[in-house]
Every structure is written in structure tokens, then in C-alpha cells.
N, C-alpha and C positions, 0 to 999 in steps of 0.2 A: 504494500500500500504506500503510496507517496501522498505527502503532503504537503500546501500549496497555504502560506501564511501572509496574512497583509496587514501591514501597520497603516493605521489611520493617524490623522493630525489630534491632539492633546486626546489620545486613548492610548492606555498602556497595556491592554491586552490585546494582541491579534487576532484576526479573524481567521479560520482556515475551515481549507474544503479540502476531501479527500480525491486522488485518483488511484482506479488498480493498476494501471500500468502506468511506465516512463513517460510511455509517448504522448497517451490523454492528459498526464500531469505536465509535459512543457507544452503542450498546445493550451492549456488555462494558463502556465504562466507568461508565455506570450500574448496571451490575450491582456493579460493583466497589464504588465510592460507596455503593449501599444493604447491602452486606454490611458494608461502613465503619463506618456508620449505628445497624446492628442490633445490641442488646444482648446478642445471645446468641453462643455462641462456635463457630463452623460452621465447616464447612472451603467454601474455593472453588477450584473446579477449576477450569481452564482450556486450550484448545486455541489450537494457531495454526495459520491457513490456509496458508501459506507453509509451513511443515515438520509435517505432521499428523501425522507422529511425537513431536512436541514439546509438550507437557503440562506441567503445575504444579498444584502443590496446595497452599495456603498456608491457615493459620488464621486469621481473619479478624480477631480480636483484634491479631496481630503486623502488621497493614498501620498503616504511619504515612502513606503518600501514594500518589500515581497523577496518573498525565497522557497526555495523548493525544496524538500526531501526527503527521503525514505525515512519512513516510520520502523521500519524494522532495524534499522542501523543505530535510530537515539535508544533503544530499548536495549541495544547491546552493549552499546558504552555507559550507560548508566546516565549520560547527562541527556539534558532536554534541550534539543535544539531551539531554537528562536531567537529573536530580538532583544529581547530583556531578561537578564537573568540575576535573580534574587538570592543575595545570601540568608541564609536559615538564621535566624536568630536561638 
């Protein structure tokens, strides 16, 4: 399973959606990227394959990042991939 995360402007948690494969996960994160890209102000939907109940809809203007990748690789190294990473108190 790969994972596809997007940081929003003053939100400190990412949003993410799942794909099964490499190729479904960089064709959203291109999609993600060229909405990035675009000077006009759109909204981008998104679904995940993993819980097809689960949806997002962000304006594309508010996206400040994105990254991609496999869920079964953070579970192996024990840390959690993303954007923001919090020490344990």
C-alpha cells in the first residue's frame, strides 16, 4: 500500500489517501504537484483505496507540500514517515 500525504497552510496534521500500487500512487501524486503548479484556484478531490469511504477536498492554493510512500517500509523501520515529527514527552 503506498501513501500519498498533503500538508495544508496553518494545519499541522496531513491529509492522506491510500494507493495499492506504485503507479496509481505517483499518478495522485502528480496530480497533486500539477494542481500545486496551477495558477488558478481549484478545488482537488481525492479518494482512498483502502477506506473508499474516505474522501478530501482541499483548495489547491492552501497545499504547501506532498510526498509519497510505502506504508509497509514506515512499519518496518519503526518511525513514521511525514512532515512533522513529534518528540514523546
Amino acid at each position: 500500500m503506498y501513501v500519498i500525504e498533503i500538508l495544508l497552510k496553518n494545519t499541522a496534521m496531513p491529509m492522506s489517501v491510500q494507493r495499492k500500487t506504485v503507479e496509481e500512487a505517483t499518478a495522485v501524486y502528480q496530480q497533486v504537484l500539477e494542481a500545486m503548479r496551477g495558477s488558478d484556484i481549484t478545488l482537488l478531490e481525492l479518494a482512498c483505496d483502502r477506506q473508499p469511504e474516505k474522501k478530501i477536498c482541499v483548495m489547491t492554493e492552501a497545499i504547501v507540500a506532498a510526498q509519497m510512500y510505502e506504508k509497509s517500509g514506515a512499519a518496518a523501520s519503526g518511525k513514521t514517515p511525514g512532515f512533522v515529527a513529534f518528540a514523546a514527552s
